[in-house]
C-alpha positions in Angstrom: 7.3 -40.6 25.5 10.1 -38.1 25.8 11.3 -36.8 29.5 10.6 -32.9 29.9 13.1 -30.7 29.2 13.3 -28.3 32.7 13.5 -24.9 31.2 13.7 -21.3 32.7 11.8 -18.7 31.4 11.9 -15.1 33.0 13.0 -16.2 35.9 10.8 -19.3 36.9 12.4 -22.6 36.4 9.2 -24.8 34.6 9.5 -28.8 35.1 9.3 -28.5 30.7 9.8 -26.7 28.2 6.1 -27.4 26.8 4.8 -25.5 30.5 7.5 -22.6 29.7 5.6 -22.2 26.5 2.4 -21.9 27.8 3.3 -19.5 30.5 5.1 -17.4 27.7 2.1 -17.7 25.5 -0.1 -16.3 28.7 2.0 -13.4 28.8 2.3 -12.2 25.4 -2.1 -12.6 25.5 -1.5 -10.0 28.6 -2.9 -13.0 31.0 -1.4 -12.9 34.2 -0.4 -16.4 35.1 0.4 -17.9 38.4 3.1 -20.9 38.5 2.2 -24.1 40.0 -0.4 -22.2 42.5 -1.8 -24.2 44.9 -0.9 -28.1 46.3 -4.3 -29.9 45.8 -3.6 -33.4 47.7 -2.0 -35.1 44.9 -1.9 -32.4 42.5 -0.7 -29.3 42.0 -1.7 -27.8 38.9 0.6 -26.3 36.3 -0.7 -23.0 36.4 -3.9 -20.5 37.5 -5.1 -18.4 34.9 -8.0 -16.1 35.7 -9.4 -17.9 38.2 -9.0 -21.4 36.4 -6.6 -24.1 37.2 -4.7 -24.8 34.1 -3.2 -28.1 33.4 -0.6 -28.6 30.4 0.0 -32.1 28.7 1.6 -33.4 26.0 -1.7 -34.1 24.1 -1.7 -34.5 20.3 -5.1 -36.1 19.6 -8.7 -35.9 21.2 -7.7 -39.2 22.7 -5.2 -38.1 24.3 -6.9 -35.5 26.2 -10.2 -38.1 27.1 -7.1 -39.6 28.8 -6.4 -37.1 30.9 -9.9 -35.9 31.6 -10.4 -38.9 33.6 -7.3 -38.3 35.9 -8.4 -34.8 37.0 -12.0 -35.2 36.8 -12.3 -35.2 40.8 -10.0 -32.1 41.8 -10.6 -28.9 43.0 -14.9 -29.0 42.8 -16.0 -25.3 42.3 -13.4 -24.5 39.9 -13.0 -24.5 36.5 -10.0 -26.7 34.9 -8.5 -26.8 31.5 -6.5 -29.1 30.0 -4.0 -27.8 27.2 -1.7 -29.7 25.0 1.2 -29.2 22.9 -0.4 -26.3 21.4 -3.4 -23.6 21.4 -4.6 -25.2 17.9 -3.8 -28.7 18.0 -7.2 -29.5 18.9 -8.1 -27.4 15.7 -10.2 -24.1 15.0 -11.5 -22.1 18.3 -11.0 -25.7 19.8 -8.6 -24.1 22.4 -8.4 -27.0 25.1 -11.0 -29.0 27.0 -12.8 -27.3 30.3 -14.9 -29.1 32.7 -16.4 -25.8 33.8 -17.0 -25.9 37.6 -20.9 -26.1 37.5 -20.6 -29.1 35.8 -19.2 -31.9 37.9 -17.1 -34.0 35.8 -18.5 -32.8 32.1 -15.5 -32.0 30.0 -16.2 -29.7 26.9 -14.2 -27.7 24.4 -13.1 -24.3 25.6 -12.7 -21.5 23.9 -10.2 -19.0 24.3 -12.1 -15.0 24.4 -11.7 -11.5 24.4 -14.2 -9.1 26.3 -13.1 -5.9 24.8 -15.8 -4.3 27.0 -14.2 -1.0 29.2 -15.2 -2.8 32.4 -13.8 -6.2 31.6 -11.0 -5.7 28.5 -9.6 -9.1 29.4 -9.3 -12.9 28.3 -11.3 -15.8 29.4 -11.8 -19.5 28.5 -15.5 -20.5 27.8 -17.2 -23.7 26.5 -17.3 -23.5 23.0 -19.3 -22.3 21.4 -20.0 -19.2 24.1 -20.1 -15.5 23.1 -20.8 -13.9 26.2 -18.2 -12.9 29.0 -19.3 -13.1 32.4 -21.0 -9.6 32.9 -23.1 -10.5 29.4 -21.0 -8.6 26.7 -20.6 -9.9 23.6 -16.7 -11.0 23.3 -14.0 -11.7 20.5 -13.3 -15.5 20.3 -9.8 -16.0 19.3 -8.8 -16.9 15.7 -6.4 -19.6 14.7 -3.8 -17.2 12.9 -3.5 -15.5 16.1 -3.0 -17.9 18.1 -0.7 -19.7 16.3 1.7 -16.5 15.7 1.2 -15.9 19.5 2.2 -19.4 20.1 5.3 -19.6 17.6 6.1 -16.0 19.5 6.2 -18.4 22.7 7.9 -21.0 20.8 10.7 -18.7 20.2 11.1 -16.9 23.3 10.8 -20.3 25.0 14.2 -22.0 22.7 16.6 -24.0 24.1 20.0 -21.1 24.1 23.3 -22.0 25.1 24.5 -20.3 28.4 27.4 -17.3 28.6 
């Protein structure tokens, strides 16, 4: 395995270049993402994203996520936690990350990332896939693969190793 590459992105010095990424990606969604939140005896998750805690790994394959599941499986009961890997797609399709929703003990799923384009809500989310309703029961906008991945090679870009003036 390769050691992370510390980058800084707006300001905020991220332990890789693959978390810089993500919290680029967040931004250019218009999801307001908070850096390495809260210190949860032993862990401190990489970010908190409406009200999730948001992990980000280097996974590639299904088994590498089932690998990680098991690692956080016992933190922070009550909320919901997603796991994300090297990219928004790589798990394929709507197949955003994997959630273990907070009602659900330790039952990881596939999330999905949303859009409630709703007047009250206009926001995104991550459900279990296959989910269509936000939280106040409006039918939402699941996120397509194309965008995604032109959001993510946005990130990609903003996120590239430059040399320094």
């Amino acid at each position: 395995m390769t050691d992370a590459i510390p980058t800084t992105y707006r300001g905020i010095r991220y332990r890789s270049r693959l978390e810089a990424r993500w919290a680029a990606f967040f931004r250019f969604l218009q999801m307001y993402a908070v850096y390495e939140p809260i210190d949860l005896d032993g862990w401190i998750p990489d970010f908190s994203v409406g009200g999730a805690l948001v992990e980000v790994k280097p996974c590639l394959t299904e088994d590498d996520f089932v690998e990680h599941e098991l690692r956080y499986a016992d933190y922070a009961p009550g909320r919901d936690i997603i796991l994300v890997g090297v990219s928004p797609v790589v798990l394929g399709g709507e197949k955003f990350g994997r959630l273990r929703p907070k009602s659900n003990g330790k039952r990881w799923r596939y999330a999905s990332l949303r859009y409630c384009p709703e007047f009250k809500c206009r926001r995104w989310g991550f459900t279990p896939y296959p989910v269509s309703r936000c939280d106040l029961g409006h039918t939402v906008l699941r996120a397509c693969a194309p965008d995604l991945e032109a959001s993510w090679a946005r990130a990609c870009t903003e996120t590239q190793w430059r040399k320094q003036r």
